[in-house]
N, C-alpha and C positions, 0 to 999 in steps of 0.2 A: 545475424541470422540469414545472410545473406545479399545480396546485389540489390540496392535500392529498399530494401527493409523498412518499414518505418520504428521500428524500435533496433535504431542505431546509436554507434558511439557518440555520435552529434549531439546528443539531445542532451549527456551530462556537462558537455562545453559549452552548450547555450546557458545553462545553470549557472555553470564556472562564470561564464561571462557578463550574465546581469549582476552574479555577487560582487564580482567588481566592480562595476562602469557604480553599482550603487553604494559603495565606501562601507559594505557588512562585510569583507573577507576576514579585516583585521580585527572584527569584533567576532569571530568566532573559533571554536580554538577547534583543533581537526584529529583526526582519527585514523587510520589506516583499520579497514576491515581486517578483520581474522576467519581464515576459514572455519568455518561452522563444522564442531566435532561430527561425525554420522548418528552418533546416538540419538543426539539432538533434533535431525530429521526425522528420526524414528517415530519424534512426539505427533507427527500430523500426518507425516506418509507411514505404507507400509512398505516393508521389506520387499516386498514381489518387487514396486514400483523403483524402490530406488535401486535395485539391481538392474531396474530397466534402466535406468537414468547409466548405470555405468558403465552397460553393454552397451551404450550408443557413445560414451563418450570414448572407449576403446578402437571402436568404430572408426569414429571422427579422426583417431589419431592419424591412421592411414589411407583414409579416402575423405576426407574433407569434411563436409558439408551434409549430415546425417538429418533429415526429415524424420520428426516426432505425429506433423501430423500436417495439414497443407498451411498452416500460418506459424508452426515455432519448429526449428531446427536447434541442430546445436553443431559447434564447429569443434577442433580441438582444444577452446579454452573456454569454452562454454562450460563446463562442470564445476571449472575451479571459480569460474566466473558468479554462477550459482550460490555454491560454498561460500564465497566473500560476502555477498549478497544480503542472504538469512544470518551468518555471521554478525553483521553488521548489525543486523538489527537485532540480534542477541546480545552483543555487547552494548549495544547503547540503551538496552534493559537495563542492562547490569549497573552501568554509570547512573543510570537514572535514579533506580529502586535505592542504590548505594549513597544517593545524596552527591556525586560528585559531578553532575549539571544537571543543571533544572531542568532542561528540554534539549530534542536529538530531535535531529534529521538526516535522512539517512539518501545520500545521492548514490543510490544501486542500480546497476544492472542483472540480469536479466528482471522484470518485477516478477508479481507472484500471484495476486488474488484470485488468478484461474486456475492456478493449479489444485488439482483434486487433491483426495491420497491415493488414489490410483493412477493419477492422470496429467501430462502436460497440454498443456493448450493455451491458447491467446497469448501466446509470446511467454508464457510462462512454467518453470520447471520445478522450482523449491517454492511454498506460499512460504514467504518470508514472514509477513505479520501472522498467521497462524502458529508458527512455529514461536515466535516473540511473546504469542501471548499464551499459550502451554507452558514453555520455559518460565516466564511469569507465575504464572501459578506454581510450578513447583517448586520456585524459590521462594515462595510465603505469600506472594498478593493474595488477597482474600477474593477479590472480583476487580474484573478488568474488562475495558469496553472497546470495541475497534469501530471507530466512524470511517467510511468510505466515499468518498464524494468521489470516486472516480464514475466516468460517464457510462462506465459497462459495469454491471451487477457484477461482484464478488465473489462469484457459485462456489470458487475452491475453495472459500474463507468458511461460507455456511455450511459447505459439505463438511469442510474436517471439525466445525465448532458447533455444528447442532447437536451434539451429543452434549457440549458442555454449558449447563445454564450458569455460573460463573462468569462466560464472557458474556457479555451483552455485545451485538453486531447491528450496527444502525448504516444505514447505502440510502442513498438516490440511485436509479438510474435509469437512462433512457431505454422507452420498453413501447413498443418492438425493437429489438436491436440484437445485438451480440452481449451474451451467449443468447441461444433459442429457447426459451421458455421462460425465462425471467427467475423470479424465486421459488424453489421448489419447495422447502420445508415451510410453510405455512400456519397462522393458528400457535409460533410457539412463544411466547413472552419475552424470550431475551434475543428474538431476532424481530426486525425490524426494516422492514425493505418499504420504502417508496417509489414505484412506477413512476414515470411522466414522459410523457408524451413528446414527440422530436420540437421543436421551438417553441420549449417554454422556455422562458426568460429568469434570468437570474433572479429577478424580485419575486416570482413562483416561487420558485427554488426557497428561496431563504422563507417563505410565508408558511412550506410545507415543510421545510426544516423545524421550525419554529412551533409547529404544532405536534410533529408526532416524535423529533428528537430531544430535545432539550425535558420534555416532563420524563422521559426514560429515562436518560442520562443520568439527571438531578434521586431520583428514584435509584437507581442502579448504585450510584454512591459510588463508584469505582479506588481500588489504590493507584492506577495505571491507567494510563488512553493508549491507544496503540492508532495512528491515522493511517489508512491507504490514502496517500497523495495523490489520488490522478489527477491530471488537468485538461485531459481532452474535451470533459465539458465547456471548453473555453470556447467564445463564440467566432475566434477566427480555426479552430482545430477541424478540418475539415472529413478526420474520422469519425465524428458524429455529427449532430444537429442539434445541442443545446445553446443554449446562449449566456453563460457566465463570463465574468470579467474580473479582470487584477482581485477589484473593491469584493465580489462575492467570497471569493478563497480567504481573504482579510480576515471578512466578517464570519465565516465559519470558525477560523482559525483563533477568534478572538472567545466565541461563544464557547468555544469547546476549552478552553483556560479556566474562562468565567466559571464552568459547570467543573472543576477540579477541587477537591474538599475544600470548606472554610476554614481559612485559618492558615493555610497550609499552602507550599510552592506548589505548583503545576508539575507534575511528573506527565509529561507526554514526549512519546516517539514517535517522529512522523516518517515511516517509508515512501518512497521514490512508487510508483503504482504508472499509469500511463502520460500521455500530454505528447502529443509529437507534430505539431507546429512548432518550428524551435523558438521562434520570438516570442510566440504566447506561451511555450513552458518554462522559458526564462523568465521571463516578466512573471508568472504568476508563481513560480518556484520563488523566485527573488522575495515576492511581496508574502508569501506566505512565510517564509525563513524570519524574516524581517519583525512581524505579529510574533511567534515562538518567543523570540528572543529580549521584545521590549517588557 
């Protein structure tokens, strides 16, 4: 997105590179994204917007570097980049719901949870888990949940999902912060936001996870979890001011298993969402892949 960007190419290499140095590469098996059909997009954006998305990627072809708004641009491979993206994470529905792996993780670029259906913003263009968990539903899940532990509230997640009570949407996020306002839809049963304030500390975190996500979760019964990954809550990530570690992401990552039906494998997808310290969103990408998989 740009010269010094923080949501750069770097940050899926630092990923690459803790799954190696920590001997998970060969325990998991890999995927090549498919670009995501347009229809597909249809299910969370409208039409105006993704015309906008392609009149700028036209754009991009011949002058570079096209400003969406003063934090997300797109370049000339940004579009298809996108397409991979929400792709990805439709396919790895598909394998999931299909029984042919228990759990996905999905290492994408650009992420997604700000994007409206009208709107790019915070670095983001396609809401890839939105899109995952419509696609979801209209391949038979009955209900499906998206938890977001990234440090900035998911508005483009509530925006295109508060019409559907079906998905249950559960967030922490640091507030006052970005985006401005915090949760807008308010008051409705299958959303679920927690405010907290700039350094609380992970064990907060997990006390208020622990009160108002886990009794919905369990209630909500879901066939599908859908995670926004971010890790910027991480307490060396110096785009916020929370304070979580490796052991927090674990132990979300653990709970959110636990609360998958009795009896039954764990079907969850966890999308790629923010983190850009690259040590800290390797280590906590590392440790979180790691929980998925045991």
């Amino acid at each position: 997105m740009g010269f010094d960007h923080p949501e750069c190419p770097q940050r899926l290499s630092a990923i690459e590179d803790q799954l190696l140095m920590s001997g998970l590469t060969d325990w998991l098996e890999r995927r090549d994204a498919p670009l995501l059909p347009l229809g597909l997009a249809k299910l969370a954006h409208s039409e105006s917007y993704l015309e906008q998305l392609q009149r700028a990627d036209a754009q991009a072809q011949t002058q570079g570097l096209v400003r969406l708004d003063e934090d997300t641009a797109m370049n000339a491979h940004s579009w298809t980049a996108a397409l991979r993206a929400a792709g990805a994470a439709v396919a790895a529905v598909d394998a999931v719901m299909e029984g042919e792996v228990a759990n996905a993780f999905c290492a994408i670029r650009p992420p997604g949870h700000h994007a409206t259906r009208e709107r790019a913003m915070g670095f983001c263009l396609l809401n890839n888990v939105a899109i995952a968990a419509l696609h979801a539903l209209e391949q038979g899940a009955k209900r499906v949940a998206v938890v977001d532990f990234d440090v900035h509230h998911g508005n483009g997640t509530e925006d295109i999902l508060a019409e559907h009570p079906a998905v249950l949407m559960l967030g922490f996020y640091q507030h006052p912060y970005y985006p401005p306002g915090g949760a807008q839809f308010e008051g409705r049963a299958h959303l679920c936001n927690v405010p907290v304030p700039a350094y609380t500390s992970g064990e907060t975190v997990r006390s208020l996870v622990a009160e108002h996500w886990w009794p919905r979760l369990e209630a909500h019964d879901p066939d599908l979890i859908l995670i926004s990954a971010g890790f910027d809550a991480h307490r060396e990530d110096d785009m916020a001011q929370l304070g979580l570690v490796e052991a927090d992401y674990v132990w979300m990552t653990e709970h959110i298993k636990a609360h998958t039906r009795a009896g039954q494998a764990s079907k969850i997808v966890s999308c790629l969402e923010g983190g850009y310290h690259l040590s800290a969103l390797g280590r906590s990408a590392a440790a979180h892949i790691k929980a998925l998989t045991i």
